[in-house]
C-alpha positions in Angstrom: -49.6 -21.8 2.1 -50.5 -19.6 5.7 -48.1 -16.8 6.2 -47.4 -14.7 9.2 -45.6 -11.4 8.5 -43.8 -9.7 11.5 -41.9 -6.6 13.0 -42.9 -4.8 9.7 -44.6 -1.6 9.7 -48.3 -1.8 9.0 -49.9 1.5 7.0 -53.3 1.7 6.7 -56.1 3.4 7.2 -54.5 6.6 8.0 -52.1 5.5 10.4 -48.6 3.5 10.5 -48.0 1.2 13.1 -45.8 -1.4 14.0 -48.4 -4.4 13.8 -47.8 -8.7 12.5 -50.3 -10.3 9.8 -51.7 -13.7 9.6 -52.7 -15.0 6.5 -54.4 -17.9 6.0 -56.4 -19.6 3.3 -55.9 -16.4 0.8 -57.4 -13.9 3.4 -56.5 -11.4 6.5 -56.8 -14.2 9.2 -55.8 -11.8 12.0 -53.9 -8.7 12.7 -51.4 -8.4 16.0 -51.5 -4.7 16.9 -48.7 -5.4 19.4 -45.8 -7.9 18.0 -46.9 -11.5 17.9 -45.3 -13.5 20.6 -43.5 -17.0 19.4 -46.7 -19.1 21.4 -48.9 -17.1 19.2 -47.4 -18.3 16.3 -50.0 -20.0 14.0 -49.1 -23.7 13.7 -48.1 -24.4 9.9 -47.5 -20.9 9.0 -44.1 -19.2 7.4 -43.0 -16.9 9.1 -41.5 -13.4 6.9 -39.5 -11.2 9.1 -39.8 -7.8 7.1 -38.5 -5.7 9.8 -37.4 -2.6 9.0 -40.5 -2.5 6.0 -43.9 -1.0 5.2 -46.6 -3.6 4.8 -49.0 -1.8 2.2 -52.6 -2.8 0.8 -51.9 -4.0 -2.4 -52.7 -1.3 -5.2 -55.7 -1.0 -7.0 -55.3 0.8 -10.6 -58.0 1.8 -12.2 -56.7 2.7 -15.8 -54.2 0.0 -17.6 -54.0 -0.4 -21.3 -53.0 -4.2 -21.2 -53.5 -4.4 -24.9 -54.5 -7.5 -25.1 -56.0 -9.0 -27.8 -55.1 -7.3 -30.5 -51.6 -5.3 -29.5 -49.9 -7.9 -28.0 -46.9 -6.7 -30.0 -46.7 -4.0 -27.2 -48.0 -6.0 -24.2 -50.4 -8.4 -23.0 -52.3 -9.4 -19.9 -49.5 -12.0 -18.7 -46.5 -9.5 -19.7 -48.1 -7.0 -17.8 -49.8 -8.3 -14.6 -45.8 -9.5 -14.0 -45.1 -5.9 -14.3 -48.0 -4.8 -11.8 -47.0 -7.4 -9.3 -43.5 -6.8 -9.2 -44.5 -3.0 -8.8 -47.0 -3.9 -6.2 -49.7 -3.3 -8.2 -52.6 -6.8 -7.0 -55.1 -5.6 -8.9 -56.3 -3.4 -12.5 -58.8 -2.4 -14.5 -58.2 -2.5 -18.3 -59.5 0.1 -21.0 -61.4 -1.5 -24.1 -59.2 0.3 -27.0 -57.9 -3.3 -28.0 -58.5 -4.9 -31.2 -61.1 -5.8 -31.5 -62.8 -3.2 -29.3 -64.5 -4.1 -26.5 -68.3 -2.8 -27.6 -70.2 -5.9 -27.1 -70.9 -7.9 -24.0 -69.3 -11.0 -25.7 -65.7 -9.6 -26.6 -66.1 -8.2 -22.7 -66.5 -11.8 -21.5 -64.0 -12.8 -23.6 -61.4 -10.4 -22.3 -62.4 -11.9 -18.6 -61.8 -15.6 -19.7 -58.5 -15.2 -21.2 -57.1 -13.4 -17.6 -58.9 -16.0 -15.8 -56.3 -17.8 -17.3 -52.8 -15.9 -17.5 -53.3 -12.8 -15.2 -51.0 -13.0 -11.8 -53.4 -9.8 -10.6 -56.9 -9.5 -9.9 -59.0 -7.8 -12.7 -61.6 -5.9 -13.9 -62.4 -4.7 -17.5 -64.4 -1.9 -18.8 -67.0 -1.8 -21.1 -66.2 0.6 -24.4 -68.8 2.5 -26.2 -68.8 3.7 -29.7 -71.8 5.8 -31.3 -74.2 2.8 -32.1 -73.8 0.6 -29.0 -75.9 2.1 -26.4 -78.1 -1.1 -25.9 -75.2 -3.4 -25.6 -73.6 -0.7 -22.5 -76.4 -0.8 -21.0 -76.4 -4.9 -20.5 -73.7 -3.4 -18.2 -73.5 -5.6 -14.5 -72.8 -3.2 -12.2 -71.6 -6.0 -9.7 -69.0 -7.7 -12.1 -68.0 -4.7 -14.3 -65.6 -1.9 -13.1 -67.4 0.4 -15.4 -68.1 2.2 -19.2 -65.2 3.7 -20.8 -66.3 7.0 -22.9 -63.5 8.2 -25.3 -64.3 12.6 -25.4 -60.6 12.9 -26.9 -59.5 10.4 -29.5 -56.3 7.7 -28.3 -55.0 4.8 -29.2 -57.5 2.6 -31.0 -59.8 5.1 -31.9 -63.1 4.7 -30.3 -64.2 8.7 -30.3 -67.4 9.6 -29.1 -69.1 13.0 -29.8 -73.0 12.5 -29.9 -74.5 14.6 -27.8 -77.7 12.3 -27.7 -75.4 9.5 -27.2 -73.7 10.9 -24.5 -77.2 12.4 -22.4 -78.6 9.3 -23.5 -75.7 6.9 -21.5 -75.3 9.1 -18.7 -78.9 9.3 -18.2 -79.5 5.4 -18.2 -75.6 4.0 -17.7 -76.1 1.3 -14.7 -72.4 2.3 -13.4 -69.8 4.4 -13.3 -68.6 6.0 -16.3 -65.0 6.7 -16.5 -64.1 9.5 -19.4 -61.2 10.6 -21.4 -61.6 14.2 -21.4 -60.1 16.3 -24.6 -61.7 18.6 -26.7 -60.7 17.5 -30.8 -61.8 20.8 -32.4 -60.0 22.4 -30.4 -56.8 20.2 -30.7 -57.2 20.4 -34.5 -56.9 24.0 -34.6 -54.1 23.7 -32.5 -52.3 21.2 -34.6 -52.9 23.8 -37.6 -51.6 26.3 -36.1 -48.0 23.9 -35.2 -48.2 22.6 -38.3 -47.7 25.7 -39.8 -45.2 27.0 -37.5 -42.8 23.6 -37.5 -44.1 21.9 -40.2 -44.7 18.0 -40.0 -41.9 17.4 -37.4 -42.1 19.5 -34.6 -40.2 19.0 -31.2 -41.8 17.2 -28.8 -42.0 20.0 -25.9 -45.2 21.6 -28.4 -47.5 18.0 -27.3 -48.7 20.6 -24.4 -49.9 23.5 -26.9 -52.0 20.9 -29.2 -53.1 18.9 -26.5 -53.7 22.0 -24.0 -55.3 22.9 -20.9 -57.9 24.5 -23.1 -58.9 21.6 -25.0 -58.6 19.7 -21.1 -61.0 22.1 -19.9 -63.4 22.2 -22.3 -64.2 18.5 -22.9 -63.9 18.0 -18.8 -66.9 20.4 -18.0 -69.1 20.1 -20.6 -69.3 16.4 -19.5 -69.7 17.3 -16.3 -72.7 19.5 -17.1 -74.2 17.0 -18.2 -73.6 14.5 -15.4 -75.0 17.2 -13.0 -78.2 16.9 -15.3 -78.8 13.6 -15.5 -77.4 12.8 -12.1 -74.3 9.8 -13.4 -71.7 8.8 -11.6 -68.8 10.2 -13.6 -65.3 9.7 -13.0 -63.0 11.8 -15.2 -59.9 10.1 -15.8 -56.1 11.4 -16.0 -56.6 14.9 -14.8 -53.9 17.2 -16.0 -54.9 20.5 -15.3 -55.9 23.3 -12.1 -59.1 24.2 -13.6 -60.4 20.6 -14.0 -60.0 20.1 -10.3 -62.9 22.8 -9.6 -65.0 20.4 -11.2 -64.9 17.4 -8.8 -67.5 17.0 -6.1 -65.6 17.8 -2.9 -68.1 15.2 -0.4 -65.6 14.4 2.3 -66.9 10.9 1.9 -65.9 9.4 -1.7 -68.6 7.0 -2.1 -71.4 9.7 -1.9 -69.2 11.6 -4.7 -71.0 11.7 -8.5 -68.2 13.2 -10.3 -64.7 12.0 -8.9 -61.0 12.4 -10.6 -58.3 10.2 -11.3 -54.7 11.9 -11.4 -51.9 9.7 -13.1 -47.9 9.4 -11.4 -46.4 10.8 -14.4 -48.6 14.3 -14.0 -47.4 14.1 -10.3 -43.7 13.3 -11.3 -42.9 15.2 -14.4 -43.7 18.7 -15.9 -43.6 20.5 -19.6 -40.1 21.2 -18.8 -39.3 17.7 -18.9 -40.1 17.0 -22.9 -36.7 18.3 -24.1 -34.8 15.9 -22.6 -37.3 12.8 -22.7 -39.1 13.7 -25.7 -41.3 11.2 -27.0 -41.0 8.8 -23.8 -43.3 11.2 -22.1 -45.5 11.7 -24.6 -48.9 11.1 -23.2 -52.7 11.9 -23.8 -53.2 14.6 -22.0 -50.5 16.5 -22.4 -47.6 16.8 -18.8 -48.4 20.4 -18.3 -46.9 23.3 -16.0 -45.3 23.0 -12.9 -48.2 25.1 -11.4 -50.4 22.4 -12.7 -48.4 19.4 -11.0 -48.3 21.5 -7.6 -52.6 21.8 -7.9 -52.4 18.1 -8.9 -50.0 17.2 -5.7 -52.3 19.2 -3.5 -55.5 17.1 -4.5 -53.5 13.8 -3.5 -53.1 15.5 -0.4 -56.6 16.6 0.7 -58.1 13.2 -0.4 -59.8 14.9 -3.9 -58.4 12.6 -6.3 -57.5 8.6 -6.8 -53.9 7.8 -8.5 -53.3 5.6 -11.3 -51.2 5.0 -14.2 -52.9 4.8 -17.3 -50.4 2.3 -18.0 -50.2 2.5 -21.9 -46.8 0.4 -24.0 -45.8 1.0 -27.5 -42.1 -0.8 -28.6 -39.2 0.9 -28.5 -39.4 1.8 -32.2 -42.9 3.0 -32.6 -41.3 5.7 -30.3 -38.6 6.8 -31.9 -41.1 7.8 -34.7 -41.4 11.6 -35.5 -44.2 13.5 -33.5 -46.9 13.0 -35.3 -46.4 9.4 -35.9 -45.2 8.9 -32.9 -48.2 7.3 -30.5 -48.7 8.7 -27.1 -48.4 6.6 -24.3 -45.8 4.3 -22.3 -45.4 1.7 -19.3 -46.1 2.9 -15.9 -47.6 -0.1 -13.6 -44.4 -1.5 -12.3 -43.5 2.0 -11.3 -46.6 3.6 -9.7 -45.3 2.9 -6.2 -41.8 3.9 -6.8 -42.7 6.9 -8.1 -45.4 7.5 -5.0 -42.5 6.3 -2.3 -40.1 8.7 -3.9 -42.4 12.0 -3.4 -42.5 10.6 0.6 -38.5 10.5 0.3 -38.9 14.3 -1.3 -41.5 15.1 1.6 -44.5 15.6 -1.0 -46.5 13.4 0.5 -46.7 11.3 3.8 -47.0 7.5 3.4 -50.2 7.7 5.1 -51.5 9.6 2.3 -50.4 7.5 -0.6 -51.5 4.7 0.8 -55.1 6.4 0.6 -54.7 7.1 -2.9 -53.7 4.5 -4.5 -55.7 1.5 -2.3 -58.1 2.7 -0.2 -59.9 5.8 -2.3 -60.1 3.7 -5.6 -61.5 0.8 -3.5 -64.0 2.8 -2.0 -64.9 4.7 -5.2 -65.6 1.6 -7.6 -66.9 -0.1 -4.3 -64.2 -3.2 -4.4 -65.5 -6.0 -2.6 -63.0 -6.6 0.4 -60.0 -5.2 -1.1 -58.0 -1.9 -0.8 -57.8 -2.2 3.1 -55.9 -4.2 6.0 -58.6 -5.5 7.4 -59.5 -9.2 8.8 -61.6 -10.9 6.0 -60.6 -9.3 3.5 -58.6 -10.7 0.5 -54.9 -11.1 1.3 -53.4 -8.4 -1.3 -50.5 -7.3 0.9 -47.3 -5.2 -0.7 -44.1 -5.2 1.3 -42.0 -2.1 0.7 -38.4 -1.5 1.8 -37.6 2.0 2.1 -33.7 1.4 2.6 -33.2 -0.3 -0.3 -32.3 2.0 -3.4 -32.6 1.1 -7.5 -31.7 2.7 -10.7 -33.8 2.3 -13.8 -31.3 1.1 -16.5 -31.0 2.8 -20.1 -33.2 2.4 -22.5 -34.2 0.0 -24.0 -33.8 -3.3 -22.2 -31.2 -5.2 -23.5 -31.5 -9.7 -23.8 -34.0 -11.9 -23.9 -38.1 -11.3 -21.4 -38.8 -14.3 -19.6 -41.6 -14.8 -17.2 -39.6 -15.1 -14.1 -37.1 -11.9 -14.0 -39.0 -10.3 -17.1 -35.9 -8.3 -18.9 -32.9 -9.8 -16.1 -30.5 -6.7 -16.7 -33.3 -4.1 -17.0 -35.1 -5.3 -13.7 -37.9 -4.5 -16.1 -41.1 -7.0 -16.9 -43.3 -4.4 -19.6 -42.9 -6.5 -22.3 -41.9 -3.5 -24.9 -38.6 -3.1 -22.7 -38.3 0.3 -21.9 -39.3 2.8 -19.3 -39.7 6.3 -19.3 -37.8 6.8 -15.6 -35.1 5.5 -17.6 -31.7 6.7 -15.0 -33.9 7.4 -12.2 -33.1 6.1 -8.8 -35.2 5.1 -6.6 -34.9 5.1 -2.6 -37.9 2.1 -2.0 -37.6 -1.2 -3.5 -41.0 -3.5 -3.7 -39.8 -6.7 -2.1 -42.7 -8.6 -1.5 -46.4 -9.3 -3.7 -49.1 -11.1 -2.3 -51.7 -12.0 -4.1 -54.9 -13.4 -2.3 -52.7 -14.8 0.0 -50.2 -16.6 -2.8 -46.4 -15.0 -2.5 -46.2 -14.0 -6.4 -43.3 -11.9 -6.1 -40.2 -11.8 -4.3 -37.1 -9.6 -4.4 -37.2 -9.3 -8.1 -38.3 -12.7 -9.7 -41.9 -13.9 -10.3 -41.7 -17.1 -8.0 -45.5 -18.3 -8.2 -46.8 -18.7 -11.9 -49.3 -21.1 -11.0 -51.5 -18.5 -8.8 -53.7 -16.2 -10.7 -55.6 -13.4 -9.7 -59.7 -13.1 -9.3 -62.1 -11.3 -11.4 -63.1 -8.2 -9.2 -66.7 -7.6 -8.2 -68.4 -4.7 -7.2 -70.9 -3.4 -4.2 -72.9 -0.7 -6.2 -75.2 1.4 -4.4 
């Protein structure tokens, strides 16, 4: 089905404009800078009066933890593409701490087949590495692989790296990007000593920022960039929590010629160390919500173009997080929220719409080199988000109460993570996502999944 979208506001690009969209055969057929008059009207096409909304790219998030296979207690790639449609999210790029872990080129390809065939978003997956699978990395195809996932601080599914001949050896010779979770461990085991000792084995969840600190951030972050500067990779350090790591980034005004780039993640922008008393473990996360003087730094680099935003999208149930600290796994659902959250700080006066827009869609298209996505353009793929900024909605308690389905996810919630929960749980928010598209296919629409039959595309990759 063609679609022509008018009197909605069109942001992209750097500026927002009043501007219609024609969409035909899953592309950007043509854009009317001025409204489109009724004779221009494509014959066959609906026509979707959004008037009064923000027509965004769709977003591009580079770190999700579908956990699929393996997890699928917690989520899965069906469960949660519904979640990253319905939050605008068209298109992700999964981690490789499943089960099994992705460390071979076959258990890659089979991640790809199996969203081929349930994902509603478009999708990429990264290769993992562990200590004894260099050669299998670097089998790596730049144009059909996102790019190598290299654990420096141990998460879920353990896949902790610390070789330094490994690591040289894989930045030296990796033929893409490598994307790294940055922690130091020694230095989070002394600091879990040292808790342990003060609290004992059930400490309060504001102390996650003093075992998992700035320090240990710090550390791990610019050794690994000493070494990219060596060999000359492309790193991308992922889920930057701290000031200090900032320093570290290449500052090229032009992303693509960047060799170490940043990620910063919506809950390091939204939430601060002050936050844990009241929300405990639902903001438990790996690294650690630091200070407020850290979220301002973090804020700022959205701002001047430093950094991409993401997610790193990560569910456990509702009762693995009730368990006590230490059992308690760090992570929680984010995707269908990423633009809330993002729409909110323009309602605060954070940041201008403009400048979200570049963070979430057009930086991370331009830094993984997305093949015609991330953009409003003519030709490219037809991953359009619709955002009403008049239309206000709260997060319900949680957890979610009834039964998921595909179509309206948890109905009472509003929510679609399959483990039912959210950590904005009583937040209201001042933008609502109306609209998904999808290459082209209307996949979501004021609340309900209304095209299961559409799937999303395997992304691929211009590498220079």
């Amino acid at each position: 089905m063609n679609y022509l979208l008018i009197n909605g506001f069109l942001v992209n690009e750097g500026i927002c404009k009043k501007a219609d969209v024609y969409i035909k055969d899953r592309k950007i057929e043509k854009i009317f800078s001025s409204p489109c008059l009724e004779n221009q009207c494509p014959p066959g096409a609906t026509i979707l009066d959004i008037q009064g909304c923000y027509l965004l790219p769709g977003i591009i998030d580079d770190q999700v933890h579908f956990r699929e296979p393996g997890l699928t207690h917690k989520a899965d790639i069906a469960s949660e593409s519904r979640a990253a449609v319905a939050g605008g999210v068209t298109s992700f790029m999964d981690m490789p701490n499943t089960i099994p872990q992705t460390l071979t080129q076959n258990l890659l390809q089979n991640k790809y087949e199996r969203a081929s065939e349930v994902s509603l978003a478009n999708y990429s997956f990264y290769m993992g590495c562990s200590e004894d699978n260099l050669t299998e990395v670097l089998k790596t195809d730049p144009k059909q692989v996102c790019g190598i996932k290299l654990f420096l601080g141990s998460s879920t599914g353990n896949m902790l790296v610390q070789d330094p001949v490994y690591i040289e050896n894989l930045l030296k010779n990796a033929p893409t990007l490598v994307a790294a979770h940055c922690e130091d461990e020694n230095i989070i085991a002394r600091n879990t000593t040292f808790i342990k000792q003060k609290y004992g084995e059930e400490p309060p969840f504001s102390i996650h920022p003093q075992i998992r600190s700035k320090e240990a951030c710090y550390s791990s972050s610019s050794k690994i960039a000493e070494v990219a500067r060596k060999t000359g990779a492309r790193l991308h350090i992922l889920h930057i929590s701290t000031n200090s790591e900032l320093a570290l980034l290449d500052q090229d005004t032009d992303i693509q010629k960047r060799h170490i780039t940043g990620e910063v993640c919506v809950h390091h922008l939204w939430f601060t160390m002050h936050s844990y008393p009241a929300l405990g473990s639902t903001i438990k996360w790996n690294p650690a919500i630091k200070t407020s003087a850290d979220r301002e730094a973090l804020r700022l680099s959205v701002k001047e173009g430093l950094v991409i935003v993401a997610t790193d999208h990560a569910p456990h149930t509702w009762q693995e997080k009730q368990e006590s600290y230490f059992r308690c796994p760090s992570g929680g659902p984010l995707v269908q929220h990423s633009l809330a959250v993002m729409m909110e700080l323009v309602y605060q006066g954070v940041f201008t719409i403009e400048e979200i827009v570049e963070a979430l869609c057009h930086r991370p298209a331009l830094l993984f080199g997305v093949e015609k996505r991330g953009f409003i353009r003519e030709g490219y793929a037809a991953d359009l988000t619709v955002v009403d900024p008049r239309q206000s909605f709260t997060v319900k308690p949680n957890p979610a109460k009834g039964e998921y389905n595909s179509k309206e996810g948890y109905k009472e919630a509003g929510l679609f993570y399959k483990c039912g929960w959210s950590p904005f749980a009583g937040t209201t928010f001042h933008s609502t996502v109306k609209y998904t598209f999808v290459n082209g296919a209307l996949v979501f629409e004021n609340g309900k999944i209304i095209d299961e039959e559409s799937k999303g595309e395997r992304l691929s990759f211009e590498k220079k």
